[in-house]
C-alpha positions as CSV (number, residue, x, y, z in Angstrom):
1,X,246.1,196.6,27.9
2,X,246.2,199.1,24.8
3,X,249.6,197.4,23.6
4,X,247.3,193.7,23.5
5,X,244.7,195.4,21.7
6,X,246.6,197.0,19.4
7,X,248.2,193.5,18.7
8,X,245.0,191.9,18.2
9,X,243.9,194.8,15.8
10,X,246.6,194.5,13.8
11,X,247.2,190.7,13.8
12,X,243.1,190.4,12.5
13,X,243.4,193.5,9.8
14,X,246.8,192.1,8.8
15,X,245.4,187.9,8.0
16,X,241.9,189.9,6.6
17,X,243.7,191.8,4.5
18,X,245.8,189.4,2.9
19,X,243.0,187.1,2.9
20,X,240.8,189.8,0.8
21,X,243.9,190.0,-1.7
22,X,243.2,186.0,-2.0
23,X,239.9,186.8,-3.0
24,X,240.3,189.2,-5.8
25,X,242.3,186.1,-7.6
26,X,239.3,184.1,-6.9
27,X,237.1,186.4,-8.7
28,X,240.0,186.6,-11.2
29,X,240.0,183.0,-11.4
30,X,236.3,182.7,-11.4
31,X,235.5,185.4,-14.5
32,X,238.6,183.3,-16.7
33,X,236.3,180.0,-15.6
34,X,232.9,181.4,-16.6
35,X,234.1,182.7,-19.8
36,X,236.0,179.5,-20.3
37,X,232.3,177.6,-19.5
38,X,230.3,180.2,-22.0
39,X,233.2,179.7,-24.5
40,X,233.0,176.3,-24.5
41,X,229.1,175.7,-24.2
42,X,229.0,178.1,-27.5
43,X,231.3,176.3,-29.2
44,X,230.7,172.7,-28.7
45,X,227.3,173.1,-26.7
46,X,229.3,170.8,-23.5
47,X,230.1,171.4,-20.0
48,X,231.8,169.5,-18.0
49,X,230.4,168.8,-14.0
50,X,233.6,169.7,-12.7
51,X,233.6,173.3,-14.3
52,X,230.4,174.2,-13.1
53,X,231.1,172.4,-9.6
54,X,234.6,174.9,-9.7
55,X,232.4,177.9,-10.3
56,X,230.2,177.7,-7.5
57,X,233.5,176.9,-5.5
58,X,235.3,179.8,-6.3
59,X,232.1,181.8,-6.0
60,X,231.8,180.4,-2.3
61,X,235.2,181.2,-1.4
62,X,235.1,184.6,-2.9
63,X,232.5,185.6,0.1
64,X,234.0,183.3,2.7
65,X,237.5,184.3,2.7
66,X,235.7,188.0,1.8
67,X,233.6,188.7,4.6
68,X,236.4,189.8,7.2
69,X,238.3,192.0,4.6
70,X,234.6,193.4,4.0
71,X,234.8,193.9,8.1
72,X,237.6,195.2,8.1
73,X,236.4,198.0,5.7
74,X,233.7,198.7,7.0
75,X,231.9,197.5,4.4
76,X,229.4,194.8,5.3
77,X,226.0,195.2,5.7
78,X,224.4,197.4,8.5
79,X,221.3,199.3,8.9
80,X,222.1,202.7,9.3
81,X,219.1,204.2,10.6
82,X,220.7,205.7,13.4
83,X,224.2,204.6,13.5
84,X,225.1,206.9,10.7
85,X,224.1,209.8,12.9
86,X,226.0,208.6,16.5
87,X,229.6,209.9,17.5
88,X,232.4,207.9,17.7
89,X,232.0,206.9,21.2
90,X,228.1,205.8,20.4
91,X,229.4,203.8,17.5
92,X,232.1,202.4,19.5
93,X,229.2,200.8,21.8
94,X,227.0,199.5,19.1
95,X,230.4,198.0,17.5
96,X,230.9,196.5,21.0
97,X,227.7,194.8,21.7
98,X,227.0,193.7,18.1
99,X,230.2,191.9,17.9
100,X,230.1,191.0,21.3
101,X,226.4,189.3,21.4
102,X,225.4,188.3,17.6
103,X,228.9,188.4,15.9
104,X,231.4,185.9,18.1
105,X,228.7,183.6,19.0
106,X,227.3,183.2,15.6
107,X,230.6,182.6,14.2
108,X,231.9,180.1,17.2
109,X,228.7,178.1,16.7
110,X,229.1,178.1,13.0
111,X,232.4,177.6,13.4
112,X,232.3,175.0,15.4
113,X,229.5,172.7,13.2
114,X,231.2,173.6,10.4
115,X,234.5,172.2,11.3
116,X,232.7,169.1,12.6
117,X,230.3,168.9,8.9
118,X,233.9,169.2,6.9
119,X,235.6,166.7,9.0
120,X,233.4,163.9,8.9
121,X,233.5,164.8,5.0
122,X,237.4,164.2,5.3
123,X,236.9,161.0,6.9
124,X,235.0,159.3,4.7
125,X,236.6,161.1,1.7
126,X,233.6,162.7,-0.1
127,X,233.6,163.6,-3.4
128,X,231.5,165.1,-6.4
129,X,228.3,162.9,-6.2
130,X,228.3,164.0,-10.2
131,X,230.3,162.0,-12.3
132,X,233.4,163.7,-13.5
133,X,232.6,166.2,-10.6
134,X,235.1,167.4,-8.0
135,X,236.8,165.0,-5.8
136,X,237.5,166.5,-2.6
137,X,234.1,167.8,-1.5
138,X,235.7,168.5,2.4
139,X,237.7,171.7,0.8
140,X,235.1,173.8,-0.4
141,X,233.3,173.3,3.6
142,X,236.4,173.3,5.6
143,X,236.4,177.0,3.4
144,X,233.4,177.7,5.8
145,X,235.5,176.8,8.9
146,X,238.1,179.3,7.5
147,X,235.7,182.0,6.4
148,X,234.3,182.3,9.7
149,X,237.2,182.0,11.9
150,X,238.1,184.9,9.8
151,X,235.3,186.9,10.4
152,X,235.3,186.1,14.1
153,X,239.0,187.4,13.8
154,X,238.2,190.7,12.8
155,X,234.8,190.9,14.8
156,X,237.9,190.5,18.0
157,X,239.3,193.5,16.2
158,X,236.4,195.5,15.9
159,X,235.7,194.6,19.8
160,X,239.3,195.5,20.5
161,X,238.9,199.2,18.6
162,X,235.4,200.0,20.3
163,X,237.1,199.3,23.4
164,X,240.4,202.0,23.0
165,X,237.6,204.3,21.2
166,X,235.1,203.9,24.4
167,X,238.1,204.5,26.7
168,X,239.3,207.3,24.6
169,X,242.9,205.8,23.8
170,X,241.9,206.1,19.8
């Protein structure tokens, strides 16, 4: 049993973490764009639909592909209250249930309608509604499907270390 969870805890920090990398270039990507937009909007006083439609893509993605690697960190958001005070063990519970109750199930049914919201974009091939926008309007929320698989991912590693921590194997 600890050899499985120790697979799954480093399978999920090993995908977020990569994944996190990925999104550094986004925001890379996405401060070149902006300054790009200002640039140009300064100098000929234009924009084009498809920049601003790329912005608010890479922006997405930053927070999508993100939010595990800010799991994984220990870095998301959490009210502290009392958890900053509990031992190990205590946070290993909380960790447990949170994941076990909100996390998973919020990110299977997002997941889930996510997946089926992008594919029916797919199928019909949907685009930019703008002209000159972005044509493939299914990327940006099949992104959703990925961000939150992700998440769930690491939420099974965050289950996987309260469990060795609550048995005392960690």
């Amino acid at each position: 049993m600890k050899r499985l969870l120790h697979s799954i805890i480093h399978f999920a920090n090993t995908i977020n973490e990569a994944m996190g990398r990925l999104a550094s270039w986004f925001t890379t990507a996405l401060v070149l764009l902006v300054c790009f937009d200002v640039l140009r909007r300064f100098l000929i006083n234009d924009t084009e639909a498809w920049i601003m439609e790329l912005e608010w893509h890479l922006f997405a993605m930053i927070f999508l592909f993100g939010a595990g690697y800010a799991l994984k960190h220990d870095r998301h958001v959490r009210v502290d209250l009392f958890y900053a005070n509990f031992s190990s063990r205590d946070k290993a519970w909380v960790n447990l249930v949170g994941s076990l109750v909100f996390l998973l199930p919020w990110c299977i049914i997002v997941g889930v309608t996510s997946f089926q919201y992008a594919a029916g974009s797919f199928a019909i091939g949907e685009g930019s509604p703008d002209p000159g926008g972005l044509p493939a309007r299914y990327i940006i929320k099949f992104a959703i499907t990925i961000g939150v698989t992700l998440l769930g991912l690491q939420g099974l590693a965050v289950i996987a270390q309260s469990l060795l921590t609550i048995r005392g194997e960690e």
